[in-house]
N, C-alpha and C positions, 0 to 999 in steps of 0.2 A: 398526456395524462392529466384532467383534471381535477383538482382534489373535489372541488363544489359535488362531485356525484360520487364519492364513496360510502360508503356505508359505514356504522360504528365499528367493522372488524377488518375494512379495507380502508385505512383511512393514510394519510399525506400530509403529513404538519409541517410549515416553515415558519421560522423565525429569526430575527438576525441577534449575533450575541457579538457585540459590541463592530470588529471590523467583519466579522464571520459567517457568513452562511452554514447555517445547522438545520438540519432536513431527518426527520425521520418516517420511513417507508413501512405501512406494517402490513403483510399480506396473512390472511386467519379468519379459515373457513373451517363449517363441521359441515360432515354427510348428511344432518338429517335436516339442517337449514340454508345448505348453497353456500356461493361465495364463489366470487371468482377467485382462482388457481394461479391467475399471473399477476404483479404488480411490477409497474416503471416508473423511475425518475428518473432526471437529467444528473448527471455530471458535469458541474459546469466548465466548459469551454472544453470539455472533451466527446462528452459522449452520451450514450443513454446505458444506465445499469438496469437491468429486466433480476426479479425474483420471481421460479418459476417451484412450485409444487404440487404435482401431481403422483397420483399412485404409481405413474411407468417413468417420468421425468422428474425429477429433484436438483435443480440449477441454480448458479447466480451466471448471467449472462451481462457480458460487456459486445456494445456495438459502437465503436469510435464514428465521428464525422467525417474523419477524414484518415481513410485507410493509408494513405502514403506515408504516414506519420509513424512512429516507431510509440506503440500505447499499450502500457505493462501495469496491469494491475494484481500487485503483488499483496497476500495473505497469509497469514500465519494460522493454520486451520488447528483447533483443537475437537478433538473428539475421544469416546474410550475406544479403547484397541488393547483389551485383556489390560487394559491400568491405561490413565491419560498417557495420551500420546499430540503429537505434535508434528506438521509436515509445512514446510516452506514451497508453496506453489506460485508461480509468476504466470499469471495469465496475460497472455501474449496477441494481440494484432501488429501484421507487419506486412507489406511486399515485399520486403529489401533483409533478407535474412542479415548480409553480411554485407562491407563494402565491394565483395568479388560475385555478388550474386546479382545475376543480369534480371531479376523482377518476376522472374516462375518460380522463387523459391518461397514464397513469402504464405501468408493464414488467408482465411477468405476473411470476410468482412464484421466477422465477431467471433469471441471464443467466450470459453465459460469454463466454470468449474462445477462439478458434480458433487453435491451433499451425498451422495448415498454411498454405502460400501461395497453394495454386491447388488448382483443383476440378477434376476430383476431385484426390483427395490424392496428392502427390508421392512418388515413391518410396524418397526418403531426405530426411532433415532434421534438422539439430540447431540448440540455442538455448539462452539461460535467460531470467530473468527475476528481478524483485525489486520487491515491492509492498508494500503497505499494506489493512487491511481494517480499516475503522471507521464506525462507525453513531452517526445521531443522527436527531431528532423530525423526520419530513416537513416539507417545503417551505412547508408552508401553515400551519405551526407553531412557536409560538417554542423557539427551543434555547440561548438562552445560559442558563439557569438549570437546562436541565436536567439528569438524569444521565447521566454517561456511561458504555459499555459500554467495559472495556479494548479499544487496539487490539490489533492481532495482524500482526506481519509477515511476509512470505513471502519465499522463497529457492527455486527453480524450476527444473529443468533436462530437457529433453527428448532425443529419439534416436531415430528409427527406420531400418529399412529394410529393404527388399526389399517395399514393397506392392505393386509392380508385378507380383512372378514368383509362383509359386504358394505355397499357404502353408507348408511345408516352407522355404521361405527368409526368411519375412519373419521379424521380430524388432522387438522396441522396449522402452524404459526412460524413463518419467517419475519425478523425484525433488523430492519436496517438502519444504520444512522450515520448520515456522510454531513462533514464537515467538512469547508472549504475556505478560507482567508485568504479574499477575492482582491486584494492589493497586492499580496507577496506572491510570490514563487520561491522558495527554498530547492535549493539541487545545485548539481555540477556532471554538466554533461561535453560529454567529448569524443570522437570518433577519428582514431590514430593519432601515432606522437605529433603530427604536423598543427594537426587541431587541438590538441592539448596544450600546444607551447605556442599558440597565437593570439592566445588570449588568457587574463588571470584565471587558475584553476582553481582559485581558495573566495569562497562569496564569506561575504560578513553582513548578518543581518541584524538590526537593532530589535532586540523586545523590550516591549515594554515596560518598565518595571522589575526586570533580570538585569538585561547586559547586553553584550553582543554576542550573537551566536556566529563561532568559525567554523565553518564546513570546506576541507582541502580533498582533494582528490587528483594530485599530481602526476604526471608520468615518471615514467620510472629514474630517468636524469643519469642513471649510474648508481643511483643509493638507494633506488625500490620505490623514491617518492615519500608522498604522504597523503597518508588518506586514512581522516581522523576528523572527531566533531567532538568540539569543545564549547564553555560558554566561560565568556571574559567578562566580570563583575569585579567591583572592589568591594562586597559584602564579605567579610571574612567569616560567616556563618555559611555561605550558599554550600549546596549538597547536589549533590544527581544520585538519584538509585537508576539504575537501568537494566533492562533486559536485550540480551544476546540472544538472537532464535535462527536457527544454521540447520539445513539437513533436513531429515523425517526419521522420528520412531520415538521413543519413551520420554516424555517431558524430561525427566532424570539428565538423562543424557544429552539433549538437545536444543535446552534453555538454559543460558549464564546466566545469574543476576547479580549484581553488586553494589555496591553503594562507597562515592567518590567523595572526598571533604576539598574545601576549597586549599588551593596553596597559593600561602601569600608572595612567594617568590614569585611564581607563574603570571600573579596576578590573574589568576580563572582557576575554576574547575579541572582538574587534569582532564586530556583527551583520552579518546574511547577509540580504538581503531575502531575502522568502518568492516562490514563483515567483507571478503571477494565474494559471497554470493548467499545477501540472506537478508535480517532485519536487525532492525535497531527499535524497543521502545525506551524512550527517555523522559524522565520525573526533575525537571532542574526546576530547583526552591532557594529566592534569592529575595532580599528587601521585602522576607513574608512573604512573598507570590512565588503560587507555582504554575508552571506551563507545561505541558504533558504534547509531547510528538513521536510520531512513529514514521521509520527512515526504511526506506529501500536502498540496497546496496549491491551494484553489479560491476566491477572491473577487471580487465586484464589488462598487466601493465608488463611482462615481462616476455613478449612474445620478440626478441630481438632480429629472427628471421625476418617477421612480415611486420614490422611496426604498424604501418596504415591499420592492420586487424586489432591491436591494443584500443581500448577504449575504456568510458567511466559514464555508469548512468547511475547518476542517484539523487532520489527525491527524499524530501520531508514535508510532512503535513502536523499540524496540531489536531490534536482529537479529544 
């Protein structure tokens, strides 16, 4: 995709913000002046994210480079649903469902998620979204040792209407904004207790101007483990507000928010457990700076029959 040939409504802006790659994608055409209906960017060192809107198709599509690879790109969708609502979807490319899966169980070569609500597609709709896109070695692979692909996070917002009337009325606007800080990788990934206990399971990453961020996601050991993300500063002012987002159906019910004061004893921020299967957005404000990241969270740690199926995949990115 070259930006040099878009148009003022299909346009592709990059810029770097300090160590960061920040991109935003805008696809926004009307029926009675054209416009192309697909827009691509890259996801760097993963893949290509495709925005597709059409009157019968309404998508965001992910195609990784390398299908062997275990690539979950995980969003927190809002939209109304009789009062906001909220749904935790992981969009998924894999061969390798599970470590016991001989390579027929696996997605083809890209998945997607659907903006629309019903079939065919609704006449008007709006929404956003906010995810996470992070890869690590197949299921059937160990990955605590291995390397990581920076994450990349996403920021989302949709709009259409008139697919009902003829196309002289319809119109629509998808807007993307993936952000990528192309020196780090934040995550903790692991596949069975053997890969879990062969290498440290707790990363510590320096920010700047905060502290250090700990991110643990341990096997179970006998005591359930730990799997928590904290930030360790000697600002005795620092704060985190954060958001919990688990499940699908009524914001009300499916978004935690709170907000954590630093403890001088701890020496940090208190930790957040990590969700077993959902997100984290996190606001940590330390020495007057704030950092804003949003976390993917997927483990099973108590599976004692078949240990080797226990695992921990989780990403953060800044947004």
């Amino acid at each position: 995709m070259g930006g040099a040939s878009a148009t003022p409504g299909e346009r592709v802006a990059s810029r770097r913000v300090e160590d960061a790659t920040r991109r935003k994608v805008v696809l926004d055409w009307d029926g009675r002046n054209g416009g192309r209906r697909v827009r691509s960017t890259p996801v760097p060192g993963v893949g290509v994210l495709k925005l597709v809107c059409k009157p019968r198709n309404t998508i965001v599509r992910l195609t990784p480079y390398d299908r062997s690879a275990e690539t979950q790109m995980w969003l927190a969708k809002h939209e109304d649903k009789a009062g906001p609502a909220v749904a935790v979807k992981n969009v998924r490319v894999y061969r390798w469902a599970s470590a016991d899966d001989d390579g027929r169980g696996g997605t083809g070569r890209s998945a997607h998620e659907g903006l629309n609500q019903h079939t065919p597609v609704e006449n008007w709709s709006n929404g956003y979204m906010h995810g996470v896109v992070s890869q690590r070695p197949g299921r059937h692979q160990p990955a605590a040792s291995a390397a990581r692909v920076p994450s990349t996070s996403l920021e989302i917002t949709w709009w259409w209407n008139g697919f009902h009337h003829p196309r002289q009325y319809r119109s629509c606007r998808i807007a993307a904004t993936l952000q990528t800080v192309t020196g780090t990788s934040i995550g903790v990934d692991w596949h069975g207790d053997a890969d879990g206990l062969a290498a440290p399971a707790t990363q510590v990453t320096a920010l700047d101007g905060l502290g250090d961020l700990e991110l643990s996601c341990t096997p179970d050991g006998g005591d359930g483990g730990r799997q928590e993300v904290l930030l360790r500063t000697d600002d005795p002012s620092a704060v985190l507000y954060y958001e919990r987002i688990e499940g699908e159906g009524a914001v009300d019910d499916h978004v935690e928010t709170d907000t954590l004061d630093h403890d001088p004893v701890l020496g940090a921020v208190p930790p957040v457990s990590l969700p077993e299967n959902g997100m984290l957005r996190l606001w940590w404000t330390a020495h007057g700076h704030t950092r804003r990241f949003i976390l993917s969270s997927y483990y099973v740690v108590n599976d004692a029959e078949h240990p080797h199926l226990n695992l921990c995949e989780v990403a953060a990115a800044e947004f």
